[in-house]
C-alpha positions in Angstrom: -1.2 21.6 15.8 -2.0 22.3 12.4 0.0 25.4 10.5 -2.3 28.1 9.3 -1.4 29.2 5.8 -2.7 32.6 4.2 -3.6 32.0 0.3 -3.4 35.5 -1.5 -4.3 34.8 -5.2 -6.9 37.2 -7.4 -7.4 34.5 -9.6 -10.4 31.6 -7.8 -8.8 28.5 -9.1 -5.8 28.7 -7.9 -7.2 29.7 -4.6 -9.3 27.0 -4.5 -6.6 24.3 -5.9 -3.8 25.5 -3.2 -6.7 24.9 -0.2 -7.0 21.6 -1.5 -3.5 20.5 -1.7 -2.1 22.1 1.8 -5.5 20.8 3.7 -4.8 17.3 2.1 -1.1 17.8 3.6 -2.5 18.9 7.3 -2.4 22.3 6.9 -5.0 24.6 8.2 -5.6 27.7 5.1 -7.5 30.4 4.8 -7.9 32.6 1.1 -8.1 36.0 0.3 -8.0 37.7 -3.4 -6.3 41.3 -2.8 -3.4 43.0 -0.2 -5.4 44.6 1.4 -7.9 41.3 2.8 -4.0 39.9 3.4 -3.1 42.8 5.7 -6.5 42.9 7.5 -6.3 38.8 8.3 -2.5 39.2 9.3 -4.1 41.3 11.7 -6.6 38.7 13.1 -5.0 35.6 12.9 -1.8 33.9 13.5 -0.5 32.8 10.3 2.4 31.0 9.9 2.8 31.3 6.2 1.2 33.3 3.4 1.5 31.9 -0.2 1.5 36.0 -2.3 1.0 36.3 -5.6 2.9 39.1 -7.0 0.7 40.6 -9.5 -2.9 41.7 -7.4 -5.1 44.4 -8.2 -5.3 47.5 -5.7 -1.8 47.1 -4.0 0.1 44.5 -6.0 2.4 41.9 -4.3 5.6 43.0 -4.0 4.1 46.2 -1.9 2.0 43.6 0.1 5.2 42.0 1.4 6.6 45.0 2.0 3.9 46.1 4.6 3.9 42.5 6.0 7.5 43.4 6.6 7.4 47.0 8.1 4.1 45.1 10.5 6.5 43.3 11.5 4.6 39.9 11.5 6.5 37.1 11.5 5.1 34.4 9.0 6.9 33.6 6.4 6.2 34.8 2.5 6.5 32.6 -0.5 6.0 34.7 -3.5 3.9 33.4 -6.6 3.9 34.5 -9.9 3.7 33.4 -13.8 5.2 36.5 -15.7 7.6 38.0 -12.8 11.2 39.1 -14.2 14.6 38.1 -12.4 14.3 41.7 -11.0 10.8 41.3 -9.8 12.6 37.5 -8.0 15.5 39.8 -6.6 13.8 42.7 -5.2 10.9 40.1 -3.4 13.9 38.4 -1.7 15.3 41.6 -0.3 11.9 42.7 0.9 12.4 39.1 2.8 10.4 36.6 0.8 11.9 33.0 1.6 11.0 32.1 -1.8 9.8 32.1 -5.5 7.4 29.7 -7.1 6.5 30.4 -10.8 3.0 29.2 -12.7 2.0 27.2 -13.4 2.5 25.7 -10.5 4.1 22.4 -9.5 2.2 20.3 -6.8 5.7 19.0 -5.4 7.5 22.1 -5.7 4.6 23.8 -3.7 4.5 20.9 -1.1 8.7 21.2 -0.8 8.3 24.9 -0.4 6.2 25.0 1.7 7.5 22.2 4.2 11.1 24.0 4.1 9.6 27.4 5.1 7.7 26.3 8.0 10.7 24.2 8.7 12.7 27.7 8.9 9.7 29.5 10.5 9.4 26.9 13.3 13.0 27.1 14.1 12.8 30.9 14.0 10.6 30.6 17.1 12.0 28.0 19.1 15.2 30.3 18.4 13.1 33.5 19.5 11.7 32.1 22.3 15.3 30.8 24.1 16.2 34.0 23.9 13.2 35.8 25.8 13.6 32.8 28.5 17.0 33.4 29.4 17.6 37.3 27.3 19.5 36.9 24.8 23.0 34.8 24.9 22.6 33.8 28.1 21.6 30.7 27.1 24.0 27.8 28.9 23.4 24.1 27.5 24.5 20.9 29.0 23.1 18.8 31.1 26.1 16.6 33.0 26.5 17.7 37.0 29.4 20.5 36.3 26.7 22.3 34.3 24.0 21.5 36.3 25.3 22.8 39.5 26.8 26.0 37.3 22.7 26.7 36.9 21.9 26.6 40.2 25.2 28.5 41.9 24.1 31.2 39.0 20.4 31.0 40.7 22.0 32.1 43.8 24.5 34.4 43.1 22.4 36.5 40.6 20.3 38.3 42.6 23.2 39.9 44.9 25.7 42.2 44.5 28.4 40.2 45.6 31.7 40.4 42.7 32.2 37.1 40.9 35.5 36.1 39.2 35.0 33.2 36.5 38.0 30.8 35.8 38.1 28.9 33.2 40.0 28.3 30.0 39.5 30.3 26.7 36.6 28.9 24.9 34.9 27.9 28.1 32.0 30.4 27.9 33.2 32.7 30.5 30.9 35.7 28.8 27.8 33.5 28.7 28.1 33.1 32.4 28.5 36.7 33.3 25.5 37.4 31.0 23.5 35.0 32.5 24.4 36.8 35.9 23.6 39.7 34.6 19.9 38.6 33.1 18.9 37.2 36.1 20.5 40.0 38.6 18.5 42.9 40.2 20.4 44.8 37.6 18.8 43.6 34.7 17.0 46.5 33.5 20.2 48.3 33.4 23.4 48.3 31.1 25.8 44.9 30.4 28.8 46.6 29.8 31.9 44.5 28.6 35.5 45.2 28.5 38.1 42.9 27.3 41.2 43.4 29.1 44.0 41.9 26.9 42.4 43.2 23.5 43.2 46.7 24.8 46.7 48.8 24.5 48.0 49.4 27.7 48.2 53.1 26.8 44.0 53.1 26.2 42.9 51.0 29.2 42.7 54.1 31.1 40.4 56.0 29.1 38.5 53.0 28.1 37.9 52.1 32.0 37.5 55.8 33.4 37.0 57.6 30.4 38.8 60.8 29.5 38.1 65.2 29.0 38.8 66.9 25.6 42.7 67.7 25.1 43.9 65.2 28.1 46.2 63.7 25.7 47.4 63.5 22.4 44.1 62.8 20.2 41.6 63.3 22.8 39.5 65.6 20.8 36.2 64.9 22.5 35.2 64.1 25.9 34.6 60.0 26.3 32.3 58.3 29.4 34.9 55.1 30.8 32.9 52.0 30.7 32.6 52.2 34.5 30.5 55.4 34.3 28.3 53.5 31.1 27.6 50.9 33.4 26.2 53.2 35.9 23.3 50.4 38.1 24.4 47.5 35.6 27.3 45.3 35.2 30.7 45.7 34.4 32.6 42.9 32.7 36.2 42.7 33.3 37.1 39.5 30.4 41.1 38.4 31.1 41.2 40.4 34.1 45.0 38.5 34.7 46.3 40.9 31.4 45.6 44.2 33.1 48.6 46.1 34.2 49.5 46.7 37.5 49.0 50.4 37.2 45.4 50.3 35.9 44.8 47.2 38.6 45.9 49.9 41.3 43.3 52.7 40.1 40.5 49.8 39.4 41.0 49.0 42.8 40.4 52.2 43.6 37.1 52.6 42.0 35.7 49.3 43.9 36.6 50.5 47.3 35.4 54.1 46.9 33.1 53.3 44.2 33.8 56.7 42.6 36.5 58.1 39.6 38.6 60.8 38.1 38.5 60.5 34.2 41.8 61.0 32.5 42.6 64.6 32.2 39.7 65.2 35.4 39.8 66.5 38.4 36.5 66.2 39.1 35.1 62.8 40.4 32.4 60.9 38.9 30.5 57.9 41.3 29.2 55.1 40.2 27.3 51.9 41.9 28.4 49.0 39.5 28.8 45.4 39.9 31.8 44.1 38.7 32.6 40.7 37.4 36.0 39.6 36.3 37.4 36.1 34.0 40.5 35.0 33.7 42.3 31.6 31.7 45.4 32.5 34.3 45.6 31.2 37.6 45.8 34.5 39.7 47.5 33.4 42.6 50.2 32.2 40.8 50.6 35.6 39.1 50.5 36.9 42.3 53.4 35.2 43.5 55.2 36.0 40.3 54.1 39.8 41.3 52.1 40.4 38.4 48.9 40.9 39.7 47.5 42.8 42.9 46.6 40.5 45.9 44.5 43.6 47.5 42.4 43.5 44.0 42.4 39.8 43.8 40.4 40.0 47.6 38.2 42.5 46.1 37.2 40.4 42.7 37.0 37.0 44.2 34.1 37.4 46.3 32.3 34.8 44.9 34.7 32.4 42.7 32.8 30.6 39.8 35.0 27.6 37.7 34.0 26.6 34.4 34.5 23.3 33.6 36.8 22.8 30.1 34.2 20.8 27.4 37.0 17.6 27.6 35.7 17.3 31.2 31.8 17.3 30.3 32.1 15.6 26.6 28.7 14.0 27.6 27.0 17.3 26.9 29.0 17.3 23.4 25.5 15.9 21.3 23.3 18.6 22.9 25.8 21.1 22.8 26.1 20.3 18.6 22.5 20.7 18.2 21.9 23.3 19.4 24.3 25.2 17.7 23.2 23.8 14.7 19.9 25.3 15.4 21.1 28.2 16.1 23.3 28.6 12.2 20.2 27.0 10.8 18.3 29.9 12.0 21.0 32.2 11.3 21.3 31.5 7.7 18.2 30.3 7.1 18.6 26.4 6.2 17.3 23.2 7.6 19.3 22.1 10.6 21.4 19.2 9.7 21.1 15.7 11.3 24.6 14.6 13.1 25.5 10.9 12.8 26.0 8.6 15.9 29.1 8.2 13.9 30.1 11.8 13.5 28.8 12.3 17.1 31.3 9.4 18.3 33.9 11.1 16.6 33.7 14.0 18.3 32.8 12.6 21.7 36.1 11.3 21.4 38.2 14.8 20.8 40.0 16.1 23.2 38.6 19.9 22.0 41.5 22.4 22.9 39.2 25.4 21.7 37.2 24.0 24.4 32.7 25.3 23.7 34.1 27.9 21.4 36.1 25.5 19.2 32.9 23.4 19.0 30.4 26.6 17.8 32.3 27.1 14.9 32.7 23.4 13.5 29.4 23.4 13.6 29.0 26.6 11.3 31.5 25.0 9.4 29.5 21.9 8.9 26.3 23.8 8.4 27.6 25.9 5.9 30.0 24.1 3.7 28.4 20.6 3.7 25.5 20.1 1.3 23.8 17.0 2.4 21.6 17.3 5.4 23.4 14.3 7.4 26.7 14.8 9.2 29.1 11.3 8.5 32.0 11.3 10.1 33.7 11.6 6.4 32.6 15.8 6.6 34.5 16.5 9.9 37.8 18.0 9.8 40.9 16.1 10.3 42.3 17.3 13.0 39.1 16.0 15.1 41.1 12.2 14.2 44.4 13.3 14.2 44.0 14.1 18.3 43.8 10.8 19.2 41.6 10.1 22.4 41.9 11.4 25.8 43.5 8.4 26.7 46.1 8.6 24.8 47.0 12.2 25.8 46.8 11.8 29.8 50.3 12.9 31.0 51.2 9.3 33.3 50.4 7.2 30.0 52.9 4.6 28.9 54.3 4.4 25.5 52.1 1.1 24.9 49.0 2.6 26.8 49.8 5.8 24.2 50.4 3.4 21.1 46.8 1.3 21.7 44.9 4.2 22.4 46.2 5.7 18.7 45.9 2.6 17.0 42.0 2.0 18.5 41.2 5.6 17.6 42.2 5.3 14.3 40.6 1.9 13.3 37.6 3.4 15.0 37.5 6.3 12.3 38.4 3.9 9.6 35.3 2.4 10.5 32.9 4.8 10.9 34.1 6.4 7.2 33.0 2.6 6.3 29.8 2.9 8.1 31.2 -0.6 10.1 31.4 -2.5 7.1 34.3 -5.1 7.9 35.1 -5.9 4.5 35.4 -2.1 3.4 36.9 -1.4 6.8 39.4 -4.2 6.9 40.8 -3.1 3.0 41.0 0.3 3.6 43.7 -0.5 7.0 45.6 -3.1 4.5 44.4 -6.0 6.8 43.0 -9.8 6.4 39.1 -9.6 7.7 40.0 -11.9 10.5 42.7 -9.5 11.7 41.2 -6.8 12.2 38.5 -8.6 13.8 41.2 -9.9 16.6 42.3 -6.5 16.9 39.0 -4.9 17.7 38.9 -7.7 20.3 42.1 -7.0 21.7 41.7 -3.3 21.8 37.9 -3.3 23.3 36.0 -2.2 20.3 32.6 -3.4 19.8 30.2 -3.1 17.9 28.2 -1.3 20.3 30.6 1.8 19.8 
C-alpha cells in the first residue's frame, strides 16, 4: 500500500516538482499552498507524512506544526525552508518535526528523508498497535513450548480471581506476566497496582501496604491510602514477596482472609475486594523451613503457581526476543532499527545470559544506541557475551576436558565470526597454521554451517 504524503508549499513549482519525484518513488501525494488547506486535509485523509514549508502566508509553518501537534495526528512533519535561522531549525524540532530540509532542495536528500521518516512512522505504529492488542507492557515474546504454554495457562487463569504466585529468577519477566493477567482479567478496567517488596524499608512496608492517618508516626503529616485500598476491584502486585517480614506477612495475611484493613494509626477498618498476585526469585518452601516465611500465607498466595522459564532454558526465542526489543528502542529514540547478524545472533545464542530477558533488553539499547552502523557484527557486542563460555562448558557434572573443549570451541568460534569465517584471517588472528585450525574445527564439531 502506497504512503500518502501531504505537500504544503505556497510556491507551484515546488509543489509540482515534489509530486513528481515521491509518485516516481511509489508514493501516493496530495498538494496544498497554505496551513490552513493542511489542517482541513489532515482532517479528511490519512496521511502518513506532510512535507511543510516554514514560511506560508495566512498561518505560517512553524504554527501549522504546532496545531498538527495539539490535533494530535500522527504523520510525521518534515519541515522545508530556504531562509530559516538555526532558531527557526530548533524550535520546529521541539514542536516535533522529524526533520529539516533547506532549498533549494536536494533530490536525494528529499528521497533519504523521506524513506527514514516513514521508516520511523511505520514503526511507530506497529509499536502502537502491540500495545492496544495486549495494553500496554504486557506484551510476552517467544515462541519455544515454555512460552507457548505460559500464553495459554495466562488464557485460563486471567479471567478468575484465583491468587497467582510467579517463580522465576530476576530478569525473567515476572511483571510482564502479572500485567498480562491483569489486561486480560475481569479486572481490567480497574487499577494495576505494584508494590515491590524488597525495595521497601521494613519500617515503611506498613504504610505503603495499609496506608496510614495524619500524626500515626513520626513524619506522617498527611493521611496516605495503602496500595491495598488503591487497588480497590484491580490488582495488587506483590514483586519479591520472599523479602517481606514476617510481621507484615502476618497482617497481609490478614487482609486476604478478611479482605478488610486497619491503616497505621486507624482504628477504623477499610474493605477492599483485590486480587493479589505475588513473585518471588526464592524458593518459598525452603524459606519456610528456614522459618522465614509464613506457610499459612504461602497456602493463601499459591493458589495458582505460574514458573517462568530462565532465557538460558528457551535461547531459541533469543533472535525474536532481540528484535523486538530493537523495535521497541528504535521507536523509543526515534532511529532505524538495526539489522543483527547471524553472527552476532550466534553469539548470543550461545550466552549463558545470567540477567536472564532483562539482561538481554538493555544490550540491545546498548547496541542501538552507541553503535553507528545499522548492522550488528559480532565485533560490537560486549565482551563478557565471549568471555561466558557456552552452556556446555558451565553445566555443573562437566569434566575438566569436556570444560577445556567447550572454551576452546567457543573461543575459535568468536575468532571467527570477528573474521566473518575467513580461514586465513581467522587462522592468524589464533597464532595457527591454516591446516590446524582446520583439524581443530573438525575435532571440536564446528562447521561451517554454524
Amino acid at each position: 500500500m502506497a504512503n500518502l504524503i501531504l505537500i504544503v508549499d505556497d510556491e507551484q513549482g515546488i509543489r509540482e516538482a515534489l509530486s513528481s519525484i515521491l509518485t516516481d518513488e511509489g508514493h501516493e501525494t496530495v498538494a496544498v499552498a497554505s496551513g490552513e488547506e493542511c489542517l482541513a486535509v489532515l482532517d479528511e485523509r490519512g496521511i502518513d507524512l506532510v512535507l511543510l514549508d516554514v514560511w506560508l502566508d495566512g498561518i505560517d509553518g512553524l504554527e501549522t506544526l504546532e496545531r498538527i501537534k495539539k490535533k494530535g495526528a500522527d504523520a510525521m512533519v518534515v519541515m522545508i525552508s530556504g531562509h530559516a535561522s538555526i532558531e527557526t531549525a530548533v524550535r520546529a524540532t521541539k514542536l516535533g518535526a522529524f526533520d529539516f530540509v533547506e532549498k533549494p532542495l536536494s533530490l536525494e536528500k528529499v528521497i533519504l528523508v523521506v524513506k527514514n521518516a516513514l521508516e520511523v512512522h511505520r514503526l511507530a505504529q506497529e509499536n502502537q498497535q502491540l500495545r492496544e492488542e495486549i495494553g500496554g507492557r504486557t506484551q510476552l515474546q517467544g515462541d519455544t513450548v515454555p512460552m507457548r504454554a505460559l500464553r495459554q495457562q495466562i488464557a485460563l487463569t486471567a479471567p478468575t480471581n484465583g491468587r497467582v504466585l510467579i517463580y522465576g529468577e530476576s530478569g525473567t519477566g515476572k511483571e510482564l506476566v502479572a500485567r498480562a493477567l491483569h489486561v486480560a482479567s475481569l479486572r481490567a478496567d480497574r487499577g494495576f497496582v505494584e508494590v515491590n517488596c524488597a525495595a521497601i524499608p521494613e519500617e515503611l512496608i506498613e504504610s505503603e501496604l495499609f496506608g496510614h492517618v495524619k500524626g500515626s508516626f513520626t513524619g506522617a503529616t498527611e493521611n496516605k491510602v495503602g496500595k491495598f485500598e488503591k487497588a480497590d476491584g484491580g490488582t495488587l502486585f506483590l514483586d519479591e514477596v520472599g523479602d517481606m517480614s514476617l510481621r507484615t506477612q502476618a497482617k497481609v495475611l490478614r487482609v486476604l482472609e478478611e479482605q478488610r484493613l486497619e491503616p497505621v494509626g486507624s482504628n477504623q477498618t477499610v474493605s477492599v475486594d483485590v486480587r493479589v498476585i505475588a513473585a518471588t526469585n526464592k524458593t518459598l518452601e525452603d524459606e519456610i523451613s528456614h522459618g522465614r516465611f509464613r506457610e499459612d500465607l504461602f497456602y493463601r498466595l499459591n493458589v495458582i503457581p505460574f514458573t517462568l522459564p530462565p532465557l538460558r532454558e528457551r535461547i531459541e526465542d533469543v533472535p525474536i526476543l532481540a528484535r523486538y526489543f530493537m523495535l521497541e528502542f528504535a521507536v523509543a529514540y526515534g532511529r532505524k532499527p538495526k539489522e543483527l547478524s547471524e553472527a552476532a545472533l550466534g553469539v548470543m545464542a550461545r550466552y549463558h545470559w545470567p540477567g536472564n530477558v532483562r539482561e538481554l533488553r538493555n544490550l540491545i539499547e546498548r547496541l542501538m544506541i552507541v553503535v553507528p552502523q545499522d548492522k550488528i557484527e559480532p565485533q560490537h557486542l560486549p565482551p563478557e557475551l565471549f568471555r561466558s563460555g557456552s552452556r556446555a562448558a558451565q553445566q555443573p557434572n562437566a569434566t575438566l576436558h569436556e570444560a577445556r573443549s567447550a572454551y576452546e570451541r567457543d573461543f575459535i568460534l568468536r575468532k571467527l565470526e570477528e573474521n566473518q569465517w575467513h580461514m586465513t584471517r581467522t587462522a592468524e588472528a589464533l597464532g595457527l597454521e591454516r591446516s590446524h585450525l582446520y583439524r581443530r574445527m573438525r575435532a571440536l564439531g564446528i562447521t561451517t554451517d554454524e
